[in-house]
C-alpha positions as CSV (number, residue, x, y, z in Angstrom):
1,X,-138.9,-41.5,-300.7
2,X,-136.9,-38.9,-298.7
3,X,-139.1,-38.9,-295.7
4,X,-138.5,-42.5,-295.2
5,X,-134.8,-42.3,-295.9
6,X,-134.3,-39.5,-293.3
7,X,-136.6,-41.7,-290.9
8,X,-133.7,-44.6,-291.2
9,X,-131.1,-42.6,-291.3
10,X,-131.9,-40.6,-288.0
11,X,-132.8,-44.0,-286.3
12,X,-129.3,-45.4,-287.2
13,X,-127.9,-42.3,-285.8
14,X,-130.2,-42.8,-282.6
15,X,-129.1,-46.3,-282.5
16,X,-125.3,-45.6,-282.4
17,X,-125.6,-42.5,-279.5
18,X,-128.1,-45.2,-277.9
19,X,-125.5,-47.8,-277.4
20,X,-122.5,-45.7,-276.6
21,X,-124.7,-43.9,-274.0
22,X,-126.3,-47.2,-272.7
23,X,-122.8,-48.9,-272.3
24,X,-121.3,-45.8,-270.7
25,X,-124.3,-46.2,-268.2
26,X,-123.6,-50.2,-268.0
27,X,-120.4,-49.1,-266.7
28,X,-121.4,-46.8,-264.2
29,X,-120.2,-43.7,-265.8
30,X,-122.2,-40.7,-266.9
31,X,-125.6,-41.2,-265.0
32,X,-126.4,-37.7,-265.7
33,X,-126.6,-38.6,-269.3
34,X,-130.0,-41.1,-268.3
35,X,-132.6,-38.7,-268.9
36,X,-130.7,-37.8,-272.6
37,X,-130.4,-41.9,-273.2
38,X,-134.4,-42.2,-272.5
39,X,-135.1,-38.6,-274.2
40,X,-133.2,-40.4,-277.6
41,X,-134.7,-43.8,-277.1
42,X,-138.3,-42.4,-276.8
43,X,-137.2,-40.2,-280.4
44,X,-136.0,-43.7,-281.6
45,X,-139.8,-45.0,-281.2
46,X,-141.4,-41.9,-282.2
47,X,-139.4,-42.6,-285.7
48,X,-139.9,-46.6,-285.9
49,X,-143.8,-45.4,-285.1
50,X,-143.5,-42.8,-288.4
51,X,-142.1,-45.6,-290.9
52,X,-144.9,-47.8,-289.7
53,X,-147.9,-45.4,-290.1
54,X,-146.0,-44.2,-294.1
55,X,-146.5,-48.4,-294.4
56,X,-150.2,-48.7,-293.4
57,X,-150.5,-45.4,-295.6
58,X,-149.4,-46.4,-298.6
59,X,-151.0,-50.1,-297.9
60,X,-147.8,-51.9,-297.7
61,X,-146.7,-54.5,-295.4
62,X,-149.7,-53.7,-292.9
63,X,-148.7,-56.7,-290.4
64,X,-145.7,-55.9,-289.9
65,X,-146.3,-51.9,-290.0
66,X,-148.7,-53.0,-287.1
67,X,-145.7,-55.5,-285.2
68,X,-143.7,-52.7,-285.5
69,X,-146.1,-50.2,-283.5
70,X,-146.1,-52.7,-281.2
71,X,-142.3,-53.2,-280.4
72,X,-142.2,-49.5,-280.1
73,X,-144.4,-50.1,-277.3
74,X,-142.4,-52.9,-275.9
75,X,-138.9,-50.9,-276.2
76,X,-140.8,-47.8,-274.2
77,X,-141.9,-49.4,-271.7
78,X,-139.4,-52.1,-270.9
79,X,-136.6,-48.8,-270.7
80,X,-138.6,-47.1,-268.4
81,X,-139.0,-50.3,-266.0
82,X,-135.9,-51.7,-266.1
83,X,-134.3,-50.7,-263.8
84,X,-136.8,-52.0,-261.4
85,X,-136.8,-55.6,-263.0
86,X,-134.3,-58.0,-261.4
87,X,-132.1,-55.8,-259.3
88,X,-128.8,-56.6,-258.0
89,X,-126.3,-59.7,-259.8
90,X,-128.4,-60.7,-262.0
91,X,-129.5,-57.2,-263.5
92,X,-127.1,-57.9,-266.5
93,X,-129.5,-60.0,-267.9
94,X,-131.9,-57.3,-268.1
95,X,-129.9,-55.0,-269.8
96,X,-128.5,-57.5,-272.2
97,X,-132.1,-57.9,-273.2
98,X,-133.2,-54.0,-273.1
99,X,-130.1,-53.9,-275.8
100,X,-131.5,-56.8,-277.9
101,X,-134.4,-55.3,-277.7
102,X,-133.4,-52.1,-279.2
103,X,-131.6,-53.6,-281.8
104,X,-134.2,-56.1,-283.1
105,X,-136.5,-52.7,-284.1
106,X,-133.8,-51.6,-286.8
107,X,-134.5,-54.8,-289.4
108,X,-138.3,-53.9,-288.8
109,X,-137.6,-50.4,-289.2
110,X,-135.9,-51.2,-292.5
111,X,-137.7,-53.9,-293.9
112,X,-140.8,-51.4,-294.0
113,X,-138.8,-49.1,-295.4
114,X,-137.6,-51.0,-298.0
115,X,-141.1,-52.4,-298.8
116,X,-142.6,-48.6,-299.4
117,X,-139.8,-47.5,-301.1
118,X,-140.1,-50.5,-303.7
119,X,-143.9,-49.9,-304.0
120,X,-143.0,-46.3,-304.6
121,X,-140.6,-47.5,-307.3
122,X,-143.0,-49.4,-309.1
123,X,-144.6,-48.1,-311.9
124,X,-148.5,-48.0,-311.6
C-alpha cells in the first residue's frame, strides 16, 4: 500500500530532521529553528494520526490504531509545554523524555503499518 509506505517514510524523514534540530536546540544553538522543530513535530503527528485512521479503516489493529491517536496527543502537547515543565538544572530530564517520547511513536507507527499492509496482502 503506497499511501502507507510514504506515511513511514516521511515520518522517518521527520524523525531524523526532528532530532538533529532538537539537539541543535539542546545545545543552545539555532533557537530560530523552534518554530520549524514544532512546525515538523506537529507534521510528524498529523502522519502517525493518518496510519492510525488507514488501520481503523481497513479494521485492523483498532486498539492500537486508537493508542496511537492518543500518543499523538501526548507528543503535541507535552512539545508545546515543555519548556515550562521543570525549568532550570533539572530541565534535561524533560527533554530526555520529550525525545523518548518522540521516538516511542515510530514502532507504533510501524507496527500499524505493517499490520494493514499484511491484511492487504492477504488474499480474500
Amino acid at each position: 500500500m503506497k499511501s502507507i509506505r510514504g506515511l513511514l517514510i516521511g515520518m522517518r524523514i521527520a524523525m531524523a530532521l526532528q532530532v538533529g534540530v532538537g539537539l541543535a536546540l539542546w545545545t543552545g544553538h539555532l533557537y530560530s529553528l523552534v518554530n520549524l522543530h514544532m512546525a515538523i513535530g506537529s507534521l510528524f503527528v498529523l502522519m502517525l494520526w493518518a496510519i492510525a485512521a488507514i488501520a481503523i479503516a481497513r479494521h485492523q489493529s483498532v486498539g492500537l490504531a486508537m493508542f496511537a491517536i492518543g500518543w499523538g496527543l501526548v507528543i503535541a502537547a507535552f512539545g508545546m509545554m515543555q519548556q515550562g515543565i521543570l525549568p532550570g538544572d533539572l530541565h534535561w530530564i524533560v527533554r530526555v523524555m520529550h525525545l523518548a517520547i518522540g521516538f516511542a511513536a515510530m514502532p507504533i507507527a510501524e507496527r500499524l503499518a505493517g499490520g494493514v499492509t499484511r491484511a492487504v496482502l492477504q488474499p480474500a
